[in-house]
TORKOL-4160 file (C-alpha; in steps of 0.2 Angstrom, whole numbers, padded with zeros to 4 digits, m for minus):
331
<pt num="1" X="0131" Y="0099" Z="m0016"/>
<pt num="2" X="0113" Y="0109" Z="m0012"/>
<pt num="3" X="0101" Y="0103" Z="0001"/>
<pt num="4" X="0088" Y="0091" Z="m0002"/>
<pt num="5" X="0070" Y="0102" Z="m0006"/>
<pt num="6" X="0061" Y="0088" Z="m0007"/>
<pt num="7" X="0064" Y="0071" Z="0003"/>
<pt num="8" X="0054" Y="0055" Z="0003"/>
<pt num="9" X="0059" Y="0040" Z="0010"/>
<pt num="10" X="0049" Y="0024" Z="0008"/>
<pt num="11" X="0031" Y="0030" Z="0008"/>
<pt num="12" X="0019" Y="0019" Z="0012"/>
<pt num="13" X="m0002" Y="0027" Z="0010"/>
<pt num="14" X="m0019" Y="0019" Z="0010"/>
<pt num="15" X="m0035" Y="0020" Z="0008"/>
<pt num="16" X="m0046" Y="0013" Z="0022"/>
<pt num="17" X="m0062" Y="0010" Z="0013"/>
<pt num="18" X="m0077" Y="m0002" Z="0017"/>
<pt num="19" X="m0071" Y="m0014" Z="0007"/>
<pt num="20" X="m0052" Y="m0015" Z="0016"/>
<pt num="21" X="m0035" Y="m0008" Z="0014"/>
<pt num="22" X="m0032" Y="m0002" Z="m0002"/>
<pt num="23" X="m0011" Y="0002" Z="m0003"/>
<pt num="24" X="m0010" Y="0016" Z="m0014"/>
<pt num="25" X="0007" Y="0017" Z="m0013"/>
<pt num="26" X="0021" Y="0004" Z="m0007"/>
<pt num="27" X="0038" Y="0009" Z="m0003"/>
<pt num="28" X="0041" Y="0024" Z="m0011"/>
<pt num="29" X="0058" Y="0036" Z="m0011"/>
<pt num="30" X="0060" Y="0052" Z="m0020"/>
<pt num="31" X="0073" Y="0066" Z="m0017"/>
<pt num="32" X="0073" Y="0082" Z="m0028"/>
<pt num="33" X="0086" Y="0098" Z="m0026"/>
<pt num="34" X="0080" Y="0116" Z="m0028"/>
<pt num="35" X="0080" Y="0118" Z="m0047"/>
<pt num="36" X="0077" Y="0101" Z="m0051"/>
<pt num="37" X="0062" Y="0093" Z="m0063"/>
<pt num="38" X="0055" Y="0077" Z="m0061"/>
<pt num="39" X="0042" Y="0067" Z="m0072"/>
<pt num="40" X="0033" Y="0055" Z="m0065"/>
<pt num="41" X="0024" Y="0043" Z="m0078"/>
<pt num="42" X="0012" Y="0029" Z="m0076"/>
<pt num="43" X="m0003" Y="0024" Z="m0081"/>
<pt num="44" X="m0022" Y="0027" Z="m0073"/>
<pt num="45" X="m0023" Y="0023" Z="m0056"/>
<pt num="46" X="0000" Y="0020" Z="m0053"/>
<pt num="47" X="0001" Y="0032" Z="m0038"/>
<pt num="48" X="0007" Y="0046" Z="m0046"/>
<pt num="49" X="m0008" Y="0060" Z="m0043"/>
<pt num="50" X="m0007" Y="0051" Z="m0024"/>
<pt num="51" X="0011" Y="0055" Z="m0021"/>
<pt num="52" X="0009" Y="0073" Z="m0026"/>
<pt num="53" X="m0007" Y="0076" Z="m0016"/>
<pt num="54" X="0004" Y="0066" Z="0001"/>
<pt num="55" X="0016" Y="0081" Z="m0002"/>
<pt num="56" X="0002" Y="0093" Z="0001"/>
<pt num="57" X="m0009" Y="0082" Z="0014"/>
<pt num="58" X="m0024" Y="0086" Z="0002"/>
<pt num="59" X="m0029" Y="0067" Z="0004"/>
<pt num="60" X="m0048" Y="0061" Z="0006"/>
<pt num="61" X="m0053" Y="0057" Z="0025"/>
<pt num="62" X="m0051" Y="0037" Z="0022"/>
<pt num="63" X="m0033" Y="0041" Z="0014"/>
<pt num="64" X="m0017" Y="0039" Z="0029"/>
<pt num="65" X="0001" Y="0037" Z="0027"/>
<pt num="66" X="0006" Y="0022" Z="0036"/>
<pt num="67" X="0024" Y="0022" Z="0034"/>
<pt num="68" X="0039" Y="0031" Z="0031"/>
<pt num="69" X="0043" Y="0050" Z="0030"/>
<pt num="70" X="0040" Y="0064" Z="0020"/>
<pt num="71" X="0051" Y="0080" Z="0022"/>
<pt num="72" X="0049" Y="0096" Z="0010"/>
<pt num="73" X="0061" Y="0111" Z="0013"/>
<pt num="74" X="0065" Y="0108" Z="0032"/>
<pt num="75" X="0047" Y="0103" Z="0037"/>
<pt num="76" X="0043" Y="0085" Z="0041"/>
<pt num="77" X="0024" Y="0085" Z="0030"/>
<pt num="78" X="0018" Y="0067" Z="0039"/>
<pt num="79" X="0018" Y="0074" Z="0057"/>
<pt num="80" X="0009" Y="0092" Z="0054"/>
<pt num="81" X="m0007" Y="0099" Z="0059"/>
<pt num="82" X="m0019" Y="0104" Z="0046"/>
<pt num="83" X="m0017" Y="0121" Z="0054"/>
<pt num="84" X="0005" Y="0123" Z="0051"/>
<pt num="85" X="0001" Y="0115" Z="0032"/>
<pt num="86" X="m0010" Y="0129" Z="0028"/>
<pt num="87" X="0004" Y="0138" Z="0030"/>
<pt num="88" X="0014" Y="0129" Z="0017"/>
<pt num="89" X="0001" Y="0125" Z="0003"/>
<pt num="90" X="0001" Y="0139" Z="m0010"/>
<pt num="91" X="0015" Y="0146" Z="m0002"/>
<pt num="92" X="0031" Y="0136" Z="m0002"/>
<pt num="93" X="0025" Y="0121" Z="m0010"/>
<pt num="94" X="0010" Y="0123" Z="m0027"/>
<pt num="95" X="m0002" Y="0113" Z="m0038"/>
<pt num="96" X="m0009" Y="0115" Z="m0055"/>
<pt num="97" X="m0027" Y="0102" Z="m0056"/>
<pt num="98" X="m0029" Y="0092" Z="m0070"/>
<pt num="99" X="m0045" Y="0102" Z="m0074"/>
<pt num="100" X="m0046" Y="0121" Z="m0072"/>
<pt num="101" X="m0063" Y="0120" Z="m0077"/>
<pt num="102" X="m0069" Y="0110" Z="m0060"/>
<pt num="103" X="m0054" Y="0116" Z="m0050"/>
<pt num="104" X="m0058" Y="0136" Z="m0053"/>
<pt num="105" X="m0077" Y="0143" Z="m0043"/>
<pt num="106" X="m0088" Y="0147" Z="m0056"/>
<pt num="107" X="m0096" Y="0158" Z="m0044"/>
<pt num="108" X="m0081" Y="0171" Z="m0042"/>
<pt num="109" X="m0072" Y="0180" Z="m0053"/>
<pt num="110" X="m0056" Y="0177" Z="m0057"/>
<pt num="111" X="m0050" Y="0191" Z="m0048"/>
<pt num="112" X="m0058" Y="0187" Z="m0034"/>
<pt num="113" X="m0048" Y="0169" Z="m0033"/>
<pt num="114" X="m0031" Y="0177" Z="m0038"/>
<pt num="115" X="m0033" Y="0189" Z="m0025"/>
<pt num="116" X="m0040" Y="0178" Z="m0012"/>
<pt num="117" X="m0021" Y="0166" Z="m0013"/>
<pt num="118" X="m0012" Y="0184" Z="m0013"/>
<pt num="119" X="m0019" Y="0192" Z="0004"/>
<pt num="120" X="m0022" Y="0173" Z="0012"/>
<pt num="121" X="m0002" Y="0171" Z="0011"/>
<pt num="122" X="0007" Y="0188" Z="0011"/>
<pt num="123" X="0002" Y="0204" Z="0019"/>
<pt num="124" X="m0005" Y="0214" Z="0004"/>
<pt num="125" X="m0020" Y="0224" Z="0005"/>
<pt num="126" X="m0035" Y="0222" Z="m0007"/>
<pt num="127" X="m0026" Y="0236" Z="m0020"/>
<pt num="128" X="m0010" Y="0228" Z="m0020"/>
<pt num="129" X="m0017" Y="0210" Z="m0021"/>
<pt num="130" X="m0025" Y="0216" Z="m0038"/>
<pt num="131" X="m0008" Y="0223" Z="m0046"/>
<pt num="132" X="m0002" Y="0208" Z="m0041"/>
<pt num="133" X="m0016" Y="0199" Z="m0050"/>
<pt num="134" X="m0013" Y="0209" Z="m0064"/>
<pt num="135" X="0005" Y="0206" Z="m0064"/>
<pt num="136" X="0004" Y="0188" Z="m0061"/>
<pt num="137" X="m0008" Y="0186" Z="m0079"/>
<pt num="138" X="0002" Y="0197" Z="m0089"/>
<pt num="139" X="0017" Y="0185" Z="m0084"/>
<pt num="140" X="0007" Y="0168" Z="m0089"/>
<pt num="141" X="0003" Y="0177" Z="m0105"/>
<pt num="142" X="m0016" Y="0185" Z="m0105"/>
<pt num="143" X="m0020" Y="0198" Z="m0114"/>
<pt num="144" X="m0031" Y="0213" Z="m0105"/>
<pt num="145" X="m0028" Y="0207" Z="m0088"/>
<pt num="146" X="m0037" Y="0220" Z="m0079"/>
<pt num="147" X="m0051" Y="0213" Z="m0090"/>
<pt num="148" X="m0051" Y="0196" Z="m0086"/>
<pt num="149" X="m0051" Y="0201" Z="m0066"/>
<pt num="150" X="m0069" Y="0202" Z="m0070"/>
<pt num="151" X="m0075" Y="0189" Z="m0079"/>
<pt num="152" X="m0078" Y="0173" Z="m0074"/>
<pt num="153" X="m0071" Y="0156" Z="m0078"/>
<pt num="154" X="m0084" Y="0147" Z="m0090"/>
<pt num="155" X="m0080" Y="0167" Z="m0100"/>
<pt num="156" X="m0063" Y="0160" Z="m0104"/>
<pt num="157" X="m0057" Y="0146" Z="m0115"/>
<pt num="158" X="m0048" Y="0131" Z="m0109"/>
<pt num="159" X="m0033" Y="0138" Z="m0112"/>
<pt num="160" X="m0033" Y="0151" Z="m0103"/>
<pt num="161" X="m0042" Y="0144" Z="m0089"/>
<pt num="162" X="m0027" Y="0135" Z="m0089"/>
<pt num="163" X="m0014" Y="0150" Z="m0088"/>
<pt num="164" X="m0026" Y="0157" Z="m0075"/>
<pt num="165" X="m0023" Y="0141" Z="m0064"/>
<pt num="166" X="m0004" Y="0143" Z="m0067"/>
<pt num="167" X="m0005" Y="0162" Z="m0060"/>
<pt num="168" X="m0013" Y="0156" Z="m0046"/>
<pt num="169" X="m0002" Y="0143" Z="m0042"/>
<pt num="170" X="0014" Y="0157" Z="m0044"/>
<pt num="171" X="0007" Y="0168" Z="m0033"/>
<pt num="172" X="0016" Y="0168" Z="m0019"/>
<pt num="173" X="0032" Y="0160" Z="m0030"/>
<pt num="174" X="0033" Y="0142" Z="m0021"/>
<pt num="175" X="0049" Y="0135" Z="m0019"/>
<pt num="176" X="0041" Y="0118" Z="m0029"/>
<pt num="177" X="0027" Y="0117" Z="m0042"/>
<pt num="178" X="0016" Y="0102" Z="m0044"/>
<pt num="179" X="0008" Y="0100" Z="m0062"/>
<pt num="180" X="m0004" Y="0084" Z="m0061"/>
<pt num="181" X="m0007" Y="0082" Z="m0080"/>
<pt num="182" X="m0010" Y="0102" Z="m0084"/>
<pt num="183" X="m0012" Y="0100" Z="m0102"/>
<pt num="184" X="m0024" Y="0087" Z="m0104"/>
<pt num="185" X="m0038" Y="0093" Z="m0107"/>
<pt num="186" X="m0029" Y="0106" Z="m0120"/>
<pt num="187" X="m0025" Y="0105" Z="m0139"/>
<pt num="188" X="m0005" Y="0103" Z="m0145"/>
<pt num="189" X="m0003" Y="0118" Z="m0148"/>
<pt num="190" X="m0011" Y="0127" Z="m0132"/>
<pt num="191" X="m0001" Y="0113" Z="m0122"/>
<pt num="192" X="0015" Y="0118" Z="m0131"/>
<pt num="193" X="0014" Y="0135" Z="m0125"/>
<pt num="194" X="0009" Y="0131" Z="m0109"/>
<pt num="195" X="0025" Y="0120" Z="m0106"/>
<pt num="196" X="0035" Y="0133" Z="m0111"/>
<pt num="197" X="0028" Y="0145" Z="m0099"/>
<pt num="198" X="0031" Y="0133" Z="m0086"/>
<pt num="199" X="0049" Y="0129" Z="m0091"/>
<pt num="200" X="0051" Y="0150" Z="m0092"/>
<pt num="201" X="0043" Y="0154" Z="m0075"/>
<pt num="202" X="0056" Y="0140" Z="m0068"/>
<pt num="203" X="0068" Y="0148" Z="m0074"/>
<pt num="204" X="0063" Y="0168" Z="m0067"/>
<pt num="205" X="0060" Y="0161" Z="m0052"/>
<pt num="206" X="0070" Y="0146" Z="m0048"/>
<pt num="207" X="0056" Y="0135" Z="m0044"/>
<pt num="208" X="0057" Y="0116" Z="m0044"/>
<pt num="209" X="0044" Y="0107" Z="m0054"/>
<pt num="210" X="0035" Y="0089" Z="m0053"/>
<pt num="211" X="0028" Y="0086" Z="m0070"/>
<pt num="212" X="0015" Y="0071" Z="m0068"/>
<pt num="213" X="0008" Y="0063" Z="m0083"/>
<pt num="214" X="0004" Y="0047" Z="m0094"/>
<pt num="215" X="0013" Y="0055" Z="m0112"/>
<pt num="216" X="0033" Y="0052" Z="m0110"/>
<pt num="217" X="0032" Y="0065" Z="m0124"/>
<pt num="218" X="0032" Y="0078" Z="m0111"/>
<pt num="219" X="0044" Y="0072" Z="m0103"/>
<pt num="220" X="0057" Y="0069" Z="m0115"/>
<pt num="221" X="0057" Y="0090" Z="m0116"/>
<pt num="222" X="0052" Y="0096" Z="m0098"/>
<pt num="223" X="0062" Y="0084" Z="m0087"/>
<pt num="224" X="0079" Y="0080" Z="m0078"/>
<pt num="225" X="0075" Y="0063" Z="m0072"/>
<pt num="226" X="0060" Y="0053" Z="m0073"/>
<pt num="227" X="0052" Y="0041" Z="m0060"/>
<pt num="228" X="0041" Y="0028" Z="m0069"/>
<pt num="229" X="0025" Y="0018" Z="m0057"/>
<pt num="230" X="0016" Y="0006" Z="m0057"/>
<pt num="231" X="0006" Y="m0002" Z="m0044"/>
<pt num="232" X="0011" Y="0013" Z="m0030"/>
<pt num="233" X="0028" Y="0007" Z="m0034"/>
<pt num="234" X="0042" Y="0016" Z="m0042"/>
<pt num="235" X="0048" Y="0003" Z="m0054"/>
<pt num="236" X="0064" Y="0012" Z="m0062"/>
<pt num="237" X="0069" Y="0028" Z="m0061"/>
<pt num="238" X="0084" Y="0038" Z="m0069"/>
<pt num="239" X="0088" Y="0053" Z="m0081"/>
<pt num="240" X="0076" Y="0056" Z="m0097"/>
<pt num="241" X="0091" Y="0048" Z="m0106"/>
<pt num="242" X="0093" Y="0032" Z="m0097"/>
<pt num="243" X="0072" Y="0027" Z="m0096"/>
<pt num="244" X="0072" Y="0032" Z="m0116"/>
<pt num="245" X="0088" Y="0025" Z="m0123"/>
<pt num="246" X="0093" Y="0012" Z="m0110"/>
<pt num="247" X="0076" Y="0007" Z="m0100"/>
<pt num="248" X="0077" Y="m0010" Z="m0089"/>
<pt num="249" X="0059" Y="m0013" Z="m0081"/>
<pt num="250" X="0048" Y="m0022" Z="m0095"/>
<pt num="251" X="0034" Y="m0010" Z="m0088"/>
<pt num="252" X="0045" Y="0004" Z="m0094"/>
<pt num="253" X="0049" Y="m0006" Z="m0111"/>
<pt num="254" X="0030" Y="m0009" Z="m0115"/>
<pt num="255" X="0026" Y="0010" Z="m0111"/>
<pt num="256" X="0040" Y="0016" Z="m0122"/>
<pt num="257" X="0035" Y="0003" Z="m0137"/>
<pt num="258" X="0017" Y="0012" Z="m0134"/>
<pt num="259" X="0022" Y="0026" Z="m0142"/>
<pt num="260" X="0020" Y="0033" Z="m0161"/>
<pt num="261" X="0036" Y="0034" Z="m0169"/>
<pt num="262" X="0038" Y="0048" Z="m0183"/>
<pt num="263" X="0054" Y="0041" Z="m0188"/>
<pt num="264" X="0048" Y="0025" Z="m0195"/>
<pt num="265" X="0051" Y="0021" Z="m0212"/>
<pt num="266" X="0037" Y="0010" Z="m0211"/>
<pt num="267" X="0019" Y="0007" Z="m0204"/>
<pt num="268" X="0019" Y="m0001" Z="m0188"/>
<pt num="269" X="0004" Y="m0008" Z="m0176"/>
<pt num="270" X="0005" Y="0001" Z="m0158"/>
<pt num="271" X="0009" Y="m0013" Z="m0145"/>
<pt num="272" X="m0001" Y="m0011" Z="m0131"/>
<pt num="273" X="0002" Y="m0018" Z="m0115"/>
<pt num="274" X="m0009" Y="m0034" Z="m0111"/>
<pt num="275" X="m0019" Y="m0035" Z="m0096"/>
<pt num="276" X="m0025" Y="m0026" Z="m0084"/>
<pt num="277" X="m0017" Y="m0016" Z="m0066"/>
<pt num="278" X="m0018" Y="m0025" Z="m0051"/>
<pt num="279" X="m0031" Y="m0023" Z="m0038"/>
<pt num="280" X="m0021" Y="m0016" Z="m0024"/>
<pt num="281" X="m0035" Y="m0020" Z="m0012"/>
<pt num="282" X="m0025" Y="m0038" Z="m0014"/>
<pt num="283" X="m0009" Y="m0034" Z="m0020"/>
<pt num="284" X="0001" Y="m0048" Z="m0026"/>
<pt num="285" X="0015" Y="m0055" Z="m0015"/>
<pt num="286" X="0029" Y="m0052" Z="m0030"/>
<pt num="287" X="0033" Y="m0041" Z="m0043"/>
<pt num="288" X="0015" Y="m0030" Z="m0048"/>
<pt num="289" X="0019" Y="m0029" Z="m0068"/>
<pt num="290" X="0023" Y="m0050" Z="m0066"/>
<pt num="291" X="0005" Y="m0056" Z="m0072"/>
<pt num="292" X="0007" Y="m0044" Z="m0086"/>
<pt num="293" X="0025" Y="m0047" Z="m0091"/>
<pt num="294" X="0031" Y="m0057" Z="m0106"/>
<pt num="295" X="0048" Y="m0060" Z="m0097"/>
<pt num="296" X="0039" Y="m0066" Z="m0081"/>
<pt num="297" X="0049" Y="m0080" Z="m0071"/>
<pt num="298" X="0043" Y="m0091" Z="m0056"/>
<pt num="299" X="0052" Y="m0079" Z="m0042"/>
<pt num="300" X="0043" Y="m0063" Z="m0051"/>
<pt num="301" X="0026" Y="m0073" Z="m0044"/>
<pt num="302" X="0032" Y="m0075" Z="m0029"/>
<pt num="303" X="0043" Y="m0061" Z="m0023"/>
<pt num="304" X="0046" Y="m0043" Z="m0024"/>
<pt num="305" X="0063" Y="m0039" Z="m0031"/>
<pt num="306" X="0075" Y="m0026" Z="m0023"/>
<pt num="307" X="0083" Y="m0011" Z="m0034"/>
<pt num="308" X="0098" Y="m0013" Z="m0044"/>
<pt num="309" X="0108" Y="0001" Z="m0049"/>
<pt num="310" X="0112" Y="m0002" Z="m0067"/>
<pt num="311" X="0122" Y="0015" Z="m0068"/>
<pt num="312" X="0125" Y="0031" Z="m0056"/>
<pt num="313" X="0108" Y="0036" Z="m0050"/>
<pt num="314" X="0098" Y="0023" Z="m0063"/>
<pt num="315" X="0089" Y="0009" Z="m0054"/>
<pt num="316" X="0075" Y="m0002" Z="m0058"/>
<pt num="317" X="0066" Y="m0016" Z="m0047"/>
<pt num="318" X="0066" Y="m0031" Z="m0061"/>
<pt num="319" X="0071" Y="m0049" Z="m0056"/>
<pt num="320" X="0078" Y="m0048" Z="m0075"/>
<pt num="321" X="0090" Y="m0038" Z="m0070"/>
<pt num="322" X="0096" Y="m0049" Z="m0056"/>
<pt num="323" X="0097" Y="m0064" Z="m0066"/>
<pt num="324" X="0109" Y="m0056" Z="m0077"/>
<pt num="325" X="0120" Y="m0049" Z="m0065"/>
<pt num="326" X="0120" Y="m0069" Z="m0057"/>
<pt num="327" X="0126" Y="m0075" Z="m0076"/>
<pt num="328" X="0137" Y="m0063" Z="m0079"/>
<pt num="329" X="0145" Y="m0065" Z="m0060"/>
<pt num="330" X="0145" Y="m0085" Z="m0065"/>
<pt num="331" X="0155" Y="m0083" Z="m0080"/>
C-alpha cells in the first residue's frame, strides 16, 4: 500500500469578515495516493475552490484554518511560513484558474511567464528556460511554439490560453495538479481535448489530479472517486461508480436528476433542486441540505448526522441512512 500524497483530516477554515465568522468549510477529510484522481463536485459557493486553494495557502488575508490538519507529501501545509510554501507552489504541488484570461499578465508575453516558473524553481539559465518553454507547449499541444513565446495572451484564443495555463502549471512536473473548473469558459469540443491532455500528461508523468467542478459529466470520464459538497461539508464520497449508480445523500440524488439524459425515450423536464444554500455566516445546527430536502425528518433540523459507510470506502452523512440501518437492525 503507497503513502498518502495528500492528507486532510477534519479541516475546518473561515473567513473573518466584518460581518462575522463566515465557516467555509466544516470538518473536512480527504486522502489521495500518488496516482490518484479525485472530483470534487458541488455547486457555487460548496467549499470546493476553498479546499483547493487551503492546499496551497493561496487564501485572502480574512481566510484562516481553524482546525484540523493538512498534510501534502511529508509537509504539514497548516504550520508553514509563507516563505517554505513558496518553495512548494508550482513545484510539488499545481493549479490551473478557472480563467486563463484574468489568471495570465497581459503585459508579458507568454514566454516571459513560462520562463519566469521555470528559473523561479529549478536551476536553468534564461536559454534553457526557453527550450523548456518550448518543450513544455509542444507537449500541451501548440502549434509554433517558438512563436507563441512572443506574443501575448489576448493574441491567443481561449483555448489555447487554456493549454498555455496547463504548460505553466507542468513545468516543474508537480507531484499533484489542481484543475479548478479549467474548461469552463471553453466550448465541448476544445474542453474535450483539453481533458484528454490532462488525463495523458497524468499518465507521462505520474501526476495525481484534483478535478473541481459543477458538470458530473466530467467526472464520470476523468475520475477515480468523487467527493460531493455542500455547505463546506463533504456529504458523500465514494468511487464514480458508487455516487452515479448507487448515490445515498439526497444532495447527490437532486444533482444527479439535474442532468440531461440522452437515453431517454422520452422528453423529460430537468428537476432542479429547490431553494437556496445556506448562509454559512449562520450555519444551521443540523444537516445543511435539511431545509432543501424533500426526505427532511425532524432530527435532520436539529442535528448534524455522522458518516455511514454504505460499502468499502463509500460513506455519506444522511440521517436516511441511519434510519434505515435502525429498521433493518429492528427486524
Amino acid at each position: 500500500m503507497s503513502e498518502l500524497l495528500l492528507n486532510i483530516q477534519n479541516e475546518r477554515l473561515s473567513f473573518f469578515t466584518p460581518a462575522g465568522e463566515v465557516k467555509a468549510l466544516n470538518d473536512v477529510t480527504i486522502q489521495m495516493k500518488e496516482g490518484d484522481v479525485l472530483g470534487i463536485v458541488g455547486e457555487s459557493g460548496s467549499g470546493k475552490s476553498v479546499t483547493a486553494y487551503s492546499i496551497m495557502q493561496l487564501l485572502p488575508h480574512t481566510g484562516r484554518v481553524v482546525g484540523g490538519t493538512i498534510e501534502f507529501n511529508g509537509h504539514k501545509i497548516n504550520e508553514m511560513s509563507e516563505k517554505e510554501m513558496q518553495a512548494i507552489r508550482g513545484n510539488e504541488v499545481s493549479i490551473i484558474f478557472q480563467d486563463p484570461m484574468t489568471s495570465l499578465n497581459p503585459v508579458y508575453t507568454i514566454g516571459n511567464q513560462i520562463r519566469e516558473v521555470i528559473m523561479l524553481h529549478t536551476k536553468k539559465n534564461r536559454k534553457e528556460a526557453n527550450e523548456r518553454a518550448i518543450e513544455l507547449l509542444t507537449l500541451v499541444g501548440i502549434n509554433e511554439p517558438a512563436k507563441r513565446l512572443k506574443q501575448y495572451p489576448h493574441e491567443l484564443s481561449g483555448g489555447m490560453r487554456q493549454r498555455v495555463m496547463i504548460a505553466i502549471a507542468l513545468a516543474c512536473e508537480p507531484k499533484l495538479l489542481i484543475a479548478d473548473e479549467p474548461t469552463t469558459a471553453l466550448d465541448v469540443t476544445i474542453q474535450a481535448q483539453i481533458l484528454e491532455l490532462m488525463m495523458e500528461l497524468k499518465d507521462k508523468i505520474g501526476m495525481s489530479i484534483i478535478m473541481i467542478t459543477h458538470d458530473l459529466g466530467i467526472v464520470a470520464n476523468m475520475c477515480q472517486k468523487i467527493a460531493v459538497m455542500y455547505a463546506g461539508k463533504i456529504v458523500e464520497y465514494g468511487t464514480v461508480d458508487d455516487i452515479f449508480y448507487n448515490p445515498q445523500h439526497e444532495y447527490t440524488k437532486g444533482l444527479l436528476r439535474s442532468i440531461p439524459k440522452l437515453n431517454d425515450t422520452e422528453h423529460k423536464k430537468l428537476v432542479p433542486i429547490e431553494g437556496t444554500p445556506v448562509d454559512l455566516l449562520n450555519p444551521p445546527k443540523g444537516c445543511p441540505f435539511a431545509p432543501r430536502c424533500n426526505s427532511c425528518m425532524k432530527i435532520c433540523l436539529n442535528k448534524m448526522p455522522e458518516y455511514t459507510e454504505v460499502n468499502e470506502g463509500h460513506i455519506s452523512a444522511c440521517w436516511l441512512l441511519q434510519k434505515k440501518e435502525f429498521e433493518q437492525g429492528g427486524k
